[in-house]
C-alpha positions in Angstrom: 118.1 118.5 100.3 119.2 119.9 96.6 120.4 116.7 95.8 117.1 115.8 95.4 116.1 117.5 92.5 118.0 116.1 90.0 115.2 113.0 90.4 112.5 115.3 89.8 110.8 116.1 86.8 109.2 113.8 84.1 111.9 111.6 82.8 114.6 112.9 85.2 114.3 109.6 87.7 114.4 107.7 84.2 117.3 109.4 82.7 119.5 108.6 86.4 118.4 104.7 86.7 119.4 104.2 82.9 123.2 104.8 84.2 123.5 102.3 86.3 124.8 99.0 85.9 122.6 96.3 86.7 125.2 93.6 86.2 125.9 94.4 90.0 122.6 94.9 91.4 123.3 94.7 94.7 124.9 97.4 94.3 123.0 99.5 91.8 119.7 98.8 94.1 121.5 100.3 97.1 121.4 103.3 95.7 117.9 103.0 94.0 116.6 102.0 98.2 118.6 105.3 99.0 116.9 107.8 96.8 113.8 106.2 98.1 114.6 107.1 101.5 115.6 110.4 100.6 112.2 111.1 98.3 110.0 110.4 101.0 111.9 112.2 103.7 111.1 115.0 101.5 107.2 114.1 100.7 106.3 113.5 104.6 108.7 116.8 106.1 108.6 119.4 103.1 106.0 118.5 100.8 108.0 118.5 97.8 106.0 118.0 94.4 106.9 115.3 92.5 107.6 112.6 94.4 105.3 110.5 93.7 105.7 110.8 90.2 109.8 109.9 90.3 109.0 107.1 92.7 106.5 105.8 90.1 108.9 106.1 87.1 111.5 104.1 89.7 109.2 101.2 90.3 108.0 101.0 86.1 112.0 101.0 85.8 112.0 97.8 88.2 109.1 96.2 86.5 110.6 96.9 83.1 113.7 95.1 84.5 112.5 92.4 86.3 113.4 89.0 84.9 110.4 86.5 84.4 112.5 83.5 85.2 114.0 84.8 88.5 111.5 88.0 89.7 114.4 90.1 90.5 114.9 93.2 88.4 118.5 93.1 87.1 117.2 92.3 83.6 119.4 88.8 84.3 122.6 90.4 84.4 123.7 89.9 87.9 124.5 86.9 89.1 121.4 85.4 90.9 122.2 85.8 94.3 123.6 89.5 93.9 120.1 89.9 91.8 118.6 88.5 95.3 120.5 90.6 97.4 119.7 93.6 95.3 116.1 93.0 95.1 115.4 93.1 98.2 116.2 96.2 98.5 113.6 97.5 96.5 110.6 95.1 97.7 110.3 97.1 100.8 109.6 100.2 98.1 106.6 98.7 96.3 104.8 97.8 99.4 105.1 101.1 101.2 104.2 102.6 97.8 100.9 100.2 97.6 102.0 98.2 94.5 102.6 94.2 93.7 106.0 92.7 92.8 105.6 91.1 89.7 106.0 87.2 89.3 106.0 86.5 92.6 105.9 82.8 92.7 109.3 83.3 90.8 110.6 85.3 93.3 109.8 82.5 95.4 111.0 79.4 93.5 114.3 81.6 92.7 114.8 82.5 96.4 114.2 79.1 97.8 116.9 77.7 95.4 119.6 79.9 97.4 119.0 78.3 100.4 122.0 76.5 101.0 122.0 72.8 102.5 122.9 74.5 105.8 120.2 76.5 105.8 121.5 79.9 105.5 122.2 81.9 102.4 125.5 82.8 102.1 128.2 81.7 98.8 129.7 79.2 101.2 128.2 76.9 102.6 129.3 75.4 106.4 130.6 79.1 107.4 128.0 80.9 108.9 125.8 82.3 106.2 126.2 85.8 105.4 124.4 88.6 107.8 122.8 90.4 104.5 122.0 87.4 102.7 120.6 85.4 105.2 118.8 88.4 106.2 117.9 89.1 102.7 116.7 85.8 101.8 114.1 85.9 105.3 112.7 89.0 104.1 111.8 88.3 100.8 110.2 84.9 101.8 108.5 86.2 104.7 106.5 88.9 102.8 106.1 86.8 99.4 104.6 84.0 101.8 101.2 85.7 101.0 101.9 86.2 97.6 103.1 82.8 96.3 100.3 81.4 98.6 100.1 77.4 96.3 104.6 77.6 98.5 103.7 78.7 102.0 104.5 75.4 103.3 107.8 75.1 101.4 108.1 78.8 102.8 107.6 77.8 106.5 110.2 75.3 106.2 112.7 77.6 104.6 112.0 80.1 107.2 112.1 77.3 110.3 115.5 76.1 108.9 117.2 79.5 108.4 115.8 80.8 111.2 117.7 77.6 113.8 120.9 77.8 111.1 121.5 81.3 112.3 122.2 80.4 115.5 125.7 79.6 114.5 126.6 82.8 114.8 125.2 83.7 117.9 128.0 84.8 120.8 128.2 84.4 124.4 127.7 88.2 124.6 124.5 88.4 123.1 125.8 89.6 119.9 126.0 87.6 116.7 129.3 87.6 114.4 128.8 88.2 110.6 129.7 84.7 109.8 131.7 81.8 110.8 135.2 82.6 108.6 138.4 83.0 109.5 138.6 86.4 108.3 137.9 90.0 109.4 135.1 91.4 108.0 135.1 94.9 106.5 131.2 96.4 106.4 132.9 99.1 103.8 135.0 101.4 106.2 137.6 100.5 108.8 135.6 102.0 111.4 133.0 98.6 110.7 136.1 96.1 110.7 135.2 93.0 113.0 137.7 90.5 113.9 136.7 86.7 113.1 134.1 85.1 114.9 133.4 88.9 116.9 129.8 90.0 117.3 128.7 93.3 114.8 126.4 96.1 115.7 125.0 95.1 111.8 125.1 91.4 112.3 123.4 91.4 115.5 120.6 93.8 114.2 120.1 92.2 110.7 120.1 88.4 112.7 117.8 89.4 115.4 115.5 91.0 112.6 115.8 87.9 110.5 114.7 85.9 113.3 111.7 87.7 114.2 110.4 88.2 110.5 110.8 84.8 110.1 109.2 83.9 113.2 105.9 86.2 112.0 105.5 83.7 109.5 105.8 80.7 111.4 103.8 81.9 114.4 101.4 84.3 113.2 99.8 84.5 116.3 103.0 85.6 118.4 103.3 89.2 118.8 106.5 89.6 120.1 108.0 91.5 117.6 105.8 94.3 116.4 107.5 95.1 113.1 108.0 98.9 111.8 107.7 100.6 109.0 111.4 101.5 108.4 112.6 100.0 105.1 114.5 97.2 107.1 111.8 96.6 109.1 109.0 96.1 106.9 106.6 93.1 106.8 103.9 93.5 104.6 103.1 90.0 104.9 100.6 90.4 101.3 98.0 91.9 103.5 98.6 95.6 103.2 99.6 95.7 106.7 102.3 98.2 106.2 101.3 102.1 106.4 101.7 103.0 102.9 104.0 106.3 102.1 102.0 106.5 98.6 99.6 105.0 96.4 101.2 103.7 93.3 99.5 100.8 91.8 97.1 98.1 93.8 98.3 95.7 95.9 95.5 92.4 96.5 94.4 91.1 99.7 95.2 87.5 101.3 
């Protein structure tokens, strides 16, 4: 893939991330997640040099950025649930490359603030939550649970509460809607538009994934799910559980 190349090269990756605008970093961090995906496509099937070295200078970027008071890496610009949202995406990325999150017991106490009082994660509360931010929110608490280890309790009960809450949305067909609105919802292209209260081929996924990282937390024992190591589907859990794609910093044991 040519597009590639412009990210490799000392200073290249640099030079790209310094253009986007972390005021939106749910946004910005799609992309970042994206050239991820794309860089290590092209390490495991072609070989290509130098990914290793543009993934690092990604993940310094994100450590550079990352806000002490929150542990997301929009540098504080982004409103802190977009900064949740968009970190996310990028956790996944230091533990497949082997390397530790910085301030993760802010990451936690941030995270745990979103919850809203009906357990989900969404801006609203009462409506259903929001399939990426519920599904957001799960992720980061189930694999910081090992990190933040003085909150695992707090944790568990986060998890437990989501994990019931998003049952709101579950349909008679098996599917689960998006959220509990009066409103279509519009996944970026008319092709994803879902009619209020209808069950999403996203929704469904994200929920049911949700459900089962949360549930590897709160019954440890219960092998059910088995989870992957696509980015969506990573639980790293703190124990270096995850096949690592590279070796970019350390990353401590439970």
């Amino acid at each position: 893939m040519k597009m590639t190349e412009q990210w490799l090269g000392a200073g290249r990756m640099r030079t790209w991330l310094d253009t986007l605008d972390l005021s939106d970093y749910w946004y910005a961090s799609n992309m970042m997640m994206d050239v991820f995906l794309l860089l290590a496509h092209e390490h495991r099937f072609h070989q290509t040099r130098g990914v290793a070295d543009a993934l690092g200078e990604l993940l310094d970027f994100c450590d550079e950025n990352t806000d002490p008071k929150t542990g997301y890496h929009d540098r504080g610009r982004s409103d802190v649930r977009n900064a949740m949202a968009g970190a996310m995406h990028l956790y996944p990325v230091y533990f497949l490359c082997n390397r530790t999150p910085l301030y993760p017991e802010a990451v936690v106490e941030t995270t745990l603030g979103l919850q809203q009082e009906d357990g989900l994660f969404g801006y609203e509360t009462g409506t259903g939550g929001e399939d990426c931010l519920d599904y957001d929110g799960i992720l980061i608490l189930a694999n910081f649970s090992f990190l933040a280890p003085r909150s695992r309790e707090r944790i568990k009960q986060s998890l437990d509460k989501c994990q019931r809450a998003i049952m709101v949305c579950a349909n008679n067909d098996g599917g689960f809607s998006p959220h509990r609105r009066n409103e279509t919802y519009n996944f970026g292209t008319n092709l994803t538009l879902v009619e209020p209260g209808k069950s999403s081929l996203w929704a469904t996924y994200g929920r049911l994934l949700a459900i089962a990282l949360a549930g590897k937390v709160l019954d440890p024992s219960d092998d059910t799910f088995v989870p992957g190591n696509h980015m969506m589907e990573v639980w790293d859990g703190g124990r270096g559980t995850t096949q690592k794609y590279f070796n970019l910093g350390r990353h401590p044991t439970s």
